[in-house]
N, C-alpha and C positions, 0 to 999 in steps of 0.2 A: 253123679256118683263120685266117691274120692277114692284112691287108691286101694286096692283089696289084694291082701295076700293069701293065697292061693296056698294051703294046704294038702296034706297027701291023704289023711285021715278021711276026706268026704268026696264023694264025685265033685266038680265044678258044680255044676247045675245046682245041685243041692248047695253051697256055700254060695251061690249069686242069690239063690231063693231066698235064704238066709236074712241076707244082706240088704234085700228090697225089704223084707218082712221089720228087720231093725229099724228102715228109714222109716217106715210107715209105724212103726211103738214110738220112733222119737218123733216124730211129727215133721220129718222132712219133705217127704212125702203125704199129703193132705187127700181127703177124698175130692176126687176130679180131678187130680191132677194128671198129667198123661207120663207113661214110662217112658224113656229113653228108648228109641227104635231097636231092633233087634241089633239091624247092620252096625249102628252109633256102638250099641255096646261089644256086638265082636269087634270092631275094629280099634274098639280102642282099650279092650282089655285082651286083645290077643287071641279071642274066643271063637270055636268055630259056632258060626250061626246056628247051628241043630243044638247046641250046647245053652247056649239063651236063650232058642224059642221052648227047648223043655221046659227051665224053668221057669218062662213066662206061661205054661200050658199049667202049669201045676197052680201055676198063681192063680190062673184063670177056673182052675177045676175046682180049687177050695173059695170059687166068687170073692176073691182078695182084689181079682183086676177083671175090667171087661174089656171085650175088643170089638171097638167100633168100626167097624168096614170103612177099610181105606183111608181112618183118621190112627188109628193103633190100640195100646192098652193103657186104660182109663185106672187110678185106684177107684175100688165102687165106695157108697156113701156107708155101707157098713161095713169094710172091711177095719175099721180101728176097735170097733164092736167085741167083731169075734174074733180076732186078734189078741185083745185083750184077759179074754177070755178063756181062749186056748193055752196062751203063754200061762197064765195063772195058774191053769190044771196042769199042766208040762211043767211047771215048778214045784205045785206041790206032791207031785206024785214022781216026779224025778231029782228035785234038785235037793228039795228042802228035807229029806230023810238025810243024806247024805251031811249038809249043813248040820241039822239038829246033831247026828251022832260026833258028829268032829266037835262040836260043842260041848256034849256031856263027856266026851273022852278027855277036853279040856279041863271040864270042871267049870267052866265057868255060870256065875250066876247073872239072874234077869239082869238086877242092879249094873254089872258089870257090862252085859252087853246092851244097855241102851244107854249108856253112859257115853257123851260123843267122844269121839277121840278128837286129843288136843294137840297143832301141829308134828300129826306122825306120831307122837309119842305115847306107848301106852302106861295104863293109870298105875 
């Protein structure tokens, strides 16, 4: 895992969840792959272990990771699935109202928003 700064807005646990759930949409994290041990990641992000194995138990509740007795937590082979799938509904029902209205408040049209932008600069 790379460096994660730690916010006041969300418990820990919920922002590590977070963070596994991003590696696994960008594909850093692959199905089979095994997490980082609990200890590895309190120790090296400062974390009390109750604090990482929650959000390993959560990972585990929504079958996102398994735990293999005395090997650790596994990604399962359809966690990018439903992942995928969840984030999409989580965007359309949270992100993308919010996006559309800053848009029409803009004014802006189709043309204009799929028009790529060219170094930074808009058209």
């Amino acid at each position: 895992m790379t460096a994660i700064q730690w916010s006041d807005g969300a418990p820990i646990y919920r922002q590590l969840k977070d963070r596994v759930i991003a590696m696994m949409l960008d594909g850093v994290l692959k199905p089979g792959d095994a997490l980082p041990s609990v200890r590895q990641v309190a120790a090296e992000y400062q974390l009390n272990p109750i604090t990482v194995s929650r959000a390993y138990q959560e990972l585990a509740d929504e079958a996102l990771v398994e735990k293999r007795r005395g090997l650790g937590m596994y990604v399962t082979e359809e966690a990018a699935k439903k992942l995928l799938a969840t984030e999409r509904e989580r965007f359309l029902r949270e992100e993308w109202p919010l996006v559309l209205e800053r848009i029409q408040r803009l004014g802006l049209s189709m043309q204009e928003l799929l028009q790529p932008a060219r170094n930074g600069e808009h058209a």
